[in-house]
C-alpha positions as CSV (number, residue, x, y, z in Angstrom):
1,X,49.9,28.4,54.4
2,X,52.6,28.1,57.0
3,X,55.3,30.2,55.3
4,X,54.5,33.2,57.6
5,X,57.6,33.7,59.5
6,X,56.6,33.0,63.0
7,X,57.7,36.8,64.7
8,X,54.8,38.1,61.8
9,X,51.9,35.9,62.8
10,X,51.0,37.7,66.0
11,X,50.2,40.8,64.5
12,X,48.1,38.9,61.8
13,X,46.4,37.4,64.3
14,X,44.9,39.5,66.4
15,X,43.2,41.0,63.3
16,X,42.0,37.8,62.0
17,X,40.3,37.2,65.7
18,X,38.6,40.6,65.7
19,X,37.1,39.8,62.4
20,X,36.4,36.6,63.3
21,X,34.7,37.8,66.4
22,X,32.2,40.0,64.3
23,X,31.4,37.4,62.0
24,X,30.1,34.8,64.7
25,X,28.7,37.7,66.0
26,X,26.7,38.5,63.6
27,X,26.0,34.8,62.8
28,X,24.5,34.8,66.2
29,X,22.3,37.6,66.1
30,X,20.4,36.2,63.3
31,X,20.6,32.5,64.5
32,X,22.8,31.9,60.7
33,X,24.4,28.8,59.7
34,X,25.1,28.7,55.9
35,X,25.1,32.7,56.1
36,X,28.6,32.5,56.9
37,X,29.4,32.4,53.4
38,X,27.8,35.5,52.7
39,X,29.6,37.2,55.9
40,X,32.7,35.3,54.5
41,X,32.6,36.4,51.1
42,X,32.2,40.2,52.0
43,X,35.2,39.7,54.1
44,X,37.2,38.7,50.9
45,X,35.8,41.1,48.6
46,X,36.6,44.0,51.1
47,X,40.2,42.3,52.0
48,X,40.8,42.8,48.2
49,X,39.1,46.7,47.6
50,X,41.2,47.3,50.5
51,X,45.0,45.9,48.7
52,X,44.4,47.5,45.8
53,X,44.0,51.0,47.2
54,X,47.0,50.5,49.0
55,X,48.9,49.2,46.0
56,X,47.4,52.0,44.0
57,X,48.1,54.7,46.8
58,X,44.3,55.3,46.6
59,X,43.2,57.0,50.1
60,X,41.0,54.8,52.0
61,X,39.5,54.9,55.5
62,X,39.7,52.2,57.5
63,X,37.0,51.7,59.6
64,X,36.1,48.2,59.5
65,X,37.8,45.3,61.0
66,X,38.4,43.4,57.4
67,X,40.1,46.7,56.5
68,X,42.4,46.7,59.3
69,X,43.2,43.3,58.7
70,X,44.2,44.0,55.0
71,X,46.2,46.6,56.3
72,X,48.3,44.5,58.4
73,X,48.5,42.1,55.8
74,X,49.6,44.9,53.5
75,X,52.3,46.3,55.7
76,X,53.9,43.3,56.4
77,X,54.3,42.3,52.9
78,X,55.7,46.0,52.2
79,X,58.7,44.5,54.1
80,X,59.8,41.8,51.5
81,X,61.2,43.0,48.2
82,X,58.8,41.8,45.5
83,X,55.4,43.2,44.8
84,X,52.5,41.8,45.6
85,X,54.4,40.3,49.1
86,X,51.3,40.5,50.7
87,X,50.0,37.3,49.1
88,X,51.6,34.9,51.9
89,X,50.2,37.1,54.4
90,X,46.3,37.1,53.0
91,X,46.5,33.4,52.5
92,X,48.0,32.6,56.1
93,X,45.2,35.1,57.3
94,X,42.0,34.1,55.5
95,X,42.8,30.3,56.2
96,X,42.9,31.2,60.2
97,X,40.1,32.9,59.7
98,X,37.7,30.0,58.1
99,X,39.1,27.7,60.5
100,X,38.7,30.2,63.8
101,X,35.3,30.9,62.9
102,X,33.3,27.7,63.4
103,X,36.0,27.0,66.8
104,X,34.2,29.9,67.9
105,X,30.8,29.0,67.2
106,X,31.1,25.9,68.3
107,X,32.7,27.3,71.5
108,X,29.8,29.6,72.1
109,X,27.5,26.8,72.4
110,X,25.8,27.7,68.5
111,X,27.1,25.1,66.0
112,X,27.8,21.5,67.2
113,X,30.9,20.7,65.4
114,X,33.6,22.7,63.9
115,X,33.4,21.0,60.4
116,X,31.1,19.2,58.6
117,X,30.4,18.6,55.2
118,X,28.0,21.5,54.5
119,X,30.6,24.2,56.5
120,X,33.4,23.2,53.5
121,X,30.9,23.6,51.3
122,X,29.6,27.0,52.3
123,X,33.6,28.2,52.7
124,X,34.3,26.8,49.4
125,X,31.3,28.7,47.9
126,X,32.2,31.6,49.3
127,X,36.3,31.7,48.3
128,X,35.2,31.2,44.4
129,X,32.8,33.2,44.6
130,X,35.2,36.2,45.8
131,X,37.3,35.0,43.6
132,X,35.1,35.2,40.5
133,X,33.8,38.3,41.4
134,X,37.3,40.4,42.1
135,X,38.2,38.6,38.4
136,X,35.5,40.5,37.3
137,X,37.5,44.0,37.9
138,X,38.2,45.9,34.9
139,X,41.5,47.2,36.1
140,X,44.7,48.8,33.9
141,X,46.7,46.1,32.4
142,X,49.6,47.0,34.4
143,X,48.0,46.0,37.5
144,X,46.3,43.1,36.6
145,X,49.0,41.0,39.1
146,X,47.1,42.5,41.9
147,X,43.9,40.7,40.5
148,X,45.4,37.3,39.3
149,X,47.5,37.5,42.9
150,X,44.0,37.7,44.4
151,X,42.0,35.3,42.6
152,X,45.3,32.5,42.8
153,X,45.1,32.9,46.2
154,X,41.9,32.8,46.9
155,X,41.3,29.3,45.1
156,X,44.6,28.2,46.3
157,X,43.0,28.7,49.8
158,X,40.1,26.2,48.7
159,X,42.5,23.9,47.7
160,X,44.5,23.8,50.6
161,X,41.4,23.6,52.3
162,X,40.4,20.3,50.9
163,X,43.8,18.9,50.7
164,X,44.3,19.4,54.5
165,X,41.1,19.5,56.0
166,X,38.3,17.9,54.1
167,X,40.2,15.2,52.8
168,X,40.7,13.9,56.5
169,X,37.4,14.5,57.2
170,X,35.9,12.6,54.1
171,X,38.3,10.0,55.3
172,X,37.1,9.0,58.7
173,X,33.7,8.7,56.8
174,X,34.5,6.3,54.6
175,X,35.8,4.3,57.9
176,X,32.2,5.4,59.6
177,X,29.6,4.6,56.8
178,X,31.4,3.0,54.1
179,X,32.9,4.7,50.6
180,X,30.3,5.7,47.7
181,X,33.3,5.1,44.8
182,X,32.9,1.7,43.1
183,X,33.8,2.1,39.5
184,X,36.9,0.6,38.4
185,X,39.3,3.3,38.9
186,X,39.4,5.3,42.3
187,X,41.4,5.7,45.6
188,X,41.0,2.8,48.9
189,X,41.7,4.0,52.1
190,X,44.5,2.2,53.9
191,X,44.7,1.9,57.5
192,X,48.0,3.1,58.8
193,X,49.1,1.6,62.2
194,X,50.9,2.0,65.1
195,X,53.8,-0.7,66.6
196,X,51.0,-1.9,68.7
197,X,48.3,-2.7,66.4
198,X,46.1,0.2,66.9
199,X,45.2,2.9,64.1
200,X,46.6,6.2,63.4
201,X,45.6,7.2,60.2
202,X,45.3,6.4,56.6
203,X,46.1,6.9,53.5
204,X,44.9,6.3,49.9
205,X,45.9,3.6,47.5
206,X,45.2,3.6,43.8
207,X,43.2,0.9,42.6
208,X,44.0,-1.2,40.0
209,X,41.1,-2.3,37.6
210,X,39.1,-4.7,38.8
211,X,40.9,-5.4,42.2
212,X,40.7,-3.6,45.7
213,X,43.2,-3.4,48.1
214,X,42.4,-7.2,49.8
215,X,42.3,-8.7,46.6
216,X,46.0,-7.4,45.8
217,X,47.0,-8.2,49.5
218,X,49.3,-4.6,49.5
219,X,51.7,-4.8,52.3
């Protein structure tokens, strides 16, 4: 999500590294791994409670450092002319927040990588189940764009999420331990290189029935 104007992204950011900071916190103290979904997940649920008394003027204390980050998100949408704004700003936030996490905990010595298979899936998990939870709201008709705002984003997020990150990642796997797709219609990996020979990336071809990449001799 990289529509946040740039002069906003500070003051989203320092409330997206104090949450951040008490979920690895609290990730430490009881030695979790796959319980980041759970911290996660509350994060989500509590992002949204927190919206929806604000675009409800509902009174609500915030004490808590998801709230204050809803907040922010919140106040800085108030400043575009379309309701609910705020959308950009919770999807710029929540997808710096699932990718500052595990940076952290690798950085504190507790995980060993930032992202592996099993860390998509527990972030996954954890942004449809928020999502089908907050869908379970039985709110006024009137508002339901506050809850299908929520629950767009919050899936959008996991898509983005595999799109950009795990993608890559199930990429340079293929390239490590070889591809588990071998019916007759599926993507190959192409190697994309540099002037000098070496490789840079890649990118996926759609097969053709019955013939793989070297058999069609792509260019």
């Amino acid at each position: 999500m990289p529509y946040i104007p740039k002069k906003d992204r500070p003051r989203l950011d320092v409330r997206v590294n104090d949450l951040a900071e008490e979920i690895v916190s609290e990730l430490i103290k009881i030695k979790g791994t796959g319980e980041v979904a759970a911290f996660y997940e509350k994060s989500f649920i509590t992002i949204y409670e927190v919206l929806y008394a604000l675009e409800t003027d509902k009174n609500i204390k915030f004490d808590s450092r998801a709230k204050l980050l809803a907040k922010e998100m919140f106040d800085i949408g108030m400043s575009r002319d379309h309701r609910p704004a705020w959308l950009g700003e919770m999807n710029y936030s929540i997808t710096r927040l699932i990718q500052i996490v595990p940076r952290k905990m690798v950085e504190r010595g507790v995980w060993k990588d930032e992202f592996r298979y099993w860390i998509f899936a527990q972030t996954a998990g954890a942004l449809e189940r928020a999502a089908l939870e907050i869908n379970k709201q039985n709110i006024d008709e009137k508002l339901t764009y506050i809850l299908n705002g929520m629950v767009g984003s919050l899936f959008d997020i996991k898509d983005e999420y595999k799109r950009r990150v795990s993608s890559a990642y199930e990429a340079v796997q293929i390239r490590k331990s070889g591809d588990c797709y071998d019916g007759p219609y599926h993507t190959e990996l192409e190697d994309i290189k540099d002037a000098g020979g070496k490789i840079i990336g890649y990118r996926e071809i759609m097969k053709e029935y019955g013939q793989s990449l070297e058999d069609k001799n792509i260019e």
